[in-house]
C-alpha positions in Angstrom: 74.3 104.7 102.6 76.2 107.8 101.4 76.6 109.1 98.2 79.3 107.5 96.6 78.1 104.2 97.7 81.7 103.9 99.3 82.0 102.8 103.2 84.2 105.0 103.7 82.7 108.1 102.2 85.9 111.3 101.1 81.8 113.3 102.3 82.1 112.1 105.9 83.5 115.0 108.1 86.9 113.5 109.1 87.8 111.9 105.9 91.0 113.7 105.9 92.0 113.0 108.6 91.7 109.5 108.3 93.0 109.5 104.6 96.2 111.5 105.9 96.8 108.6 108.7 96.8 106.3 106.2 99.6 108.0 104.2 101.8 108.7 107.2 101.9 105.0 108.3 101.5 103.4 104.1 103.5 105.6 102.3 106.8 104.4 103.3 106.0 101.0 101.6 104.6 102.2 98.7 107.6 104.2 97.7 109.9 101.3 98.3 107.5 99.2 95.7 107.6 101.6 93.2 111.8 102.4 93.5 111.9 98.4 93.2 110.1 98.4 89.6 112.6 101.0 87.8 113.8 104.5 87.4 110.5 106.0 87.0 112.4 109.0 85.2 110.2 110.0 81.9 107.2 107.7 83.2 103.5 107.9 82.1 102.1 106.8 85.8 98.3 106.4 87.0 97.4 106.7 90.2 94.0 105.3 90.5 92.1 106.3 93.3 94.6 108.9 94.2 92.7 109.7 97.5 94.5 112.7 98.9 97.1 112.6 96.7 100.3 111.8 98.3 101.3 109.1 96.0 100.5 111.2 93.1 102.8 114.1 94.4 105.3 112.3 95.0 105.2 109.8 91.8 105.4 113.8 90.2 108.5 114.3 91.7 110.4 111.0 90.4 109.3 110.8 86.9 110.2 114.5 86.4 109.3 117.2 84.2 109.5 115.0 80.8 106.8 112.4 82.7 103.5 112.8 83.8 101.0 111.7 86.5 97.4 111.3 86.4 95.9 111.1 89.7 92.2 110.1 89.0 89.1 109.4 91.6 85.6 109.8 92.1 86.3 112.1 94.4 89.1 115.2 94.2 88.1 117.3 96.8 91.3 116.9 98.6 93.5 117.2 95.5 92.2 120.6 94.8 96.3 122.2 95.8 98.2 119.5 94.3 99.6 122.0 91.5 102.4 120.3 89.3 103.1 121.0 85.6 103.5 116.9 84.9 99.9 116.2 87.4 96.8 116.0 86.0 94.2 115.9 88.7 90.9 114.5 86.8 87.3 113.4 88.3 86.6 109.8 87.3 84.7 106.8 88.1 87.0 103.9 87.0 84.1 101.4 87.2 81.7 103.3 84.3 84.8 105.3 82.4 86.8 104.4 80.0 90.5 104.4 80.5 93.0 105.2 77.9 94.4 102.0 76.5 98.0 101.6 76.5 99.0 104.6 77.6 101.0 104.3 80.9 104.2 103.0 82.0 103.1 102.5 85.9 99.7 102.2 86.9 99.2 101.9 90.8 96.1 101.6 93.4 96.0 101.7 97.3 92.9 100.2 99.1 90.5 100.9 96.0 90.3 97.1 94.1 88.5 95.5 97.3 85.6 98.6 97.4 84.7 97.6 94.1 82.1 95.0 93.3 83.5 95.1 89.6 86.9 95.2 91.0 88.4 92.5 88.4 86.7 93.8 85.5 88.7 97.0 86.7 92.0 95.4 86.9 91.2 94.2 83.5 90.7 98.1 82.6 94.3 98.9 84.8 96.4 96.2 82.6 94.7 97.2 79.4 96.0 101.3 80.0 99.6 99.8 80.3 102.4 100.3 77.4 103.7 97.3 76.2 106.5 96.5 79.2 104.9 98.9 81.3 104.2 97.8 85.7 101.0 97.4 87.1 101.0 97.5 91.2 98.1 96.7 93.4 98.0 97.5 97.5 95.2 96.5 99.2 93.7 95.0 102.6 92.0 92.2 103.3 89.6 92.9 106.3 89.3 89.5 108.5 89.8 90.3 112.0 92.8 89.0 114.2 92.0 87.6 117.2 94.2 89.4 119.8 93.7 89.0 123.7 91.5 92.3 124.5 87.5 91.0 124.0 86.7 94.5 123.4 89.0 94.8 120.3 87.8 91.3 119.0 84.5 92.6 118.8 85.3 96.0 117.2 87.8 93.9 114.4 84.7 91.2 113.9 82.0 94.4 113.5 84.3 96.6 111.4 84.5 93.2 109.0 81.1 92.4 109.2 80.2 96.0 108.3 82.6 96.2 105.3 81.3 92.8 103.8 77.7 94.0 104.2 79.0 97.2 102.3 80.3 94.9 99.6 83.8 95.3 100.2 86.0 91.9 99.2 87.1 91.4 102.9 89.0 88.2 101.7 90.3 89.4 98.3 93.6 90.8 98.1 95.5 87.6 98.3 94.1 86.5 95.1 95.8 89.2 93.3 98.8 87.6 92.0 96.9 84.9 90.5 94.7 87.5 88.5 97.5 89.4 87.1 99.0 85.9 86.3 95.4 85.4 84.2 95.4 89.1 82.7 99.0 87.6 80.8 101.3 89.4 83.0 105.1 88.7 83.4 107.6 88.9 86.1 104.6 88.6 88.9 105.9 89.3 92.5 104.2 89.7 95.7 104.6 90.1 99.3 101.8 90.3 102.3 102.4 91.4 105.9 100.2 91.6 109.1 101.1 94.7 110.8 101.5 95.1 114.6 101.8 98.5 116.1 101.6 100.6 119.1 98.9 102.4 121.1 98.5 105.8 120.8 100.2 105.4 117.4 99.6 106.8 113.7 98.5 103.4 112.4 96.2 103.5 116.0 95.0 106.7 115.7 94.0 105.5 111.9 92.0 102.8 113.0 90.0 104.9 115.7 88.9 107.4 112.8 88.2 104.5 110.8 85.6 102.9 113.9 84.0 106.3 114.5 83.0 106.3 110.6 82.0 103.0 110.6 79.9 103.3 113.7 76.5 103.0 112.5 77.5 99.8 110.4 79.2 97.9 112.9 76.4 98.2 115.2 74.1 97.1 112.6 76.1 93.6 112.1 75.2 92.9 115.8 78.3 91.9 117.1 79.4 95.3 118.8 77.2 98.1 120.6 77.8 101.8 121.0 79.7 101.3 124.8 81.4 98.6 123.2 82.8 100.8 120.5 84.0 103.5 122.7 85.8 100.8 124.8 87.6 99.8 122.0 88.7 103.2 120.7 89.7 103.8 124.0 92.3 100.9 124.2 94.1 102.6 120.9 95.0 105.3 123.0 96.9 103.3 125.4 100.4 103.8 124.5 101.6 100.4 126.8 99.4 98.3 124.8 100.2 96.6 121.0 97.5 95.5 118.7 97.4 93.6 115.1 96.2 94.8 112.3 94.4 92.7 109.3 97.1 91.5 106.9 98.3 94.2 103.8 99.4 92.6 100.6 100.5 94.2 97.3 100.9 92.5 94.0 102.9 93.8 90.9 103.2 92.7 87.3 104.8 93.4 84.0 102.7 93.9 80.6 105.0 92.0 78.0 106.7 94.1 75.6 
């Protein structure tokens, strides 16, 4: 186990590397999510579980130099040069802190909710720090494999699931998020999901290979994959003739009423 208690520890050696896939290949999406919701301009955001800050930086950018951006996680260590006069970097643990009530106009997360055991009593936390009429958007992933027509990648998909769920991660989750914020007394819910399908040799493949080699020891541990097994997997992402799915990505947003 490491120290956070996380699966995928910001400790482990490549973490930035892997965090900084994620953004290359997620960020695009995100941005388009949060232009949808408004002007942003003047906005009091939170960006919970910031990660390595991209999000953050950018959010900065939009609401300008009347708004302000808190980009908060359990771990900054790769937040350390986001320097902005509107963003706040702070240390925080949203499962134990308190959060300021009422006090943002956007609140978003990316791929934190399903890590959390407590994750609904933290979403509960996330609508509670809104302003009357401010937007609450959640990303996340839910982890069950997709069978595809390689034996060794079907192993590697059914490990790296096993191995999150026996970390506690809500494999199956995200879907259910539009039906919480519907209970939390939201307004003007949307949603959207998607299953992602990309290249060999790729960002979003090169993601996924970092993500196997820090999962290694867990997926091994589930049974379902060995070490060769693994390696034979991560070496089909390099193949730029082949194309390979990804476990489905859905985002949720909602509305506190004014």
């Amino acid at each position: 186990m490491n120290d956070t208690g996380y699966v995928l520890d910001n400790a482990w050696k490549k973490a930035r590397e892997r965090l900084t896939l994620q953004e290359r290949f997620a960020d695009k999406a995100t941005r388009r999510r949060i232009i949808a919701l408004g002007p942003a301009r003047g906005w009091h955001c939170l960006e919970a579980g910031a990660g390595a800050g991209s999000v953050a930086r950018w959010l900065s950018a939009r609401v300008g130099p009347n708004g302000r951006v808190l980009a908060a996680d359990l771990d900054t260590r790769f937040m350390a040069r986001l320097q902005k006069a509107n963003l706040e970097v702070r240390r925080m643990d949203v499962v134990s802190e308190e959060l300021p009530r009422a006090a943002f106009d956007f609140v978003h997360t990316r791929l934190l909710l399903i890590h959390l055991p407590a994750r609904e009593a933290v979403m509960h936390k996330l609508v509670q720090s809104l302003k009357p009429g401010g937007w609450l958007l959640l990303e996340e992933r839910e982890a069950a494999a997709v069978p595809i027509r390689m034996p060794a990648l079907d192993k590697a998909w059914n490990a790296m699931e096993g191995g999150l769920r026996a970390g506690g991660v809500g494999t199956g989750w995200a879907h259910t998020m539009p039906a919480l914020l519907q209970q939390e007394g939201l307004i003007d819910i949307g949603a959207e999901g998607e299953i992602p399908v990309f290249q060999g040799d790729s960002v979003t493949a090169d993601f996924w290979r970092v993500t196997w080699e820090q999962m290694r020891e867990r997926m091994i541990a589930t049974g379902l994959v060995d070490n060769d097994g693994i390696d034979e997997a991560m070496r089909a992402l390099r193949q730029p003739q082949e194309w390979f799915v990804a476990p489905a990505e859905f985002a949720a947003w909602g509305r506190r009423p004014a």
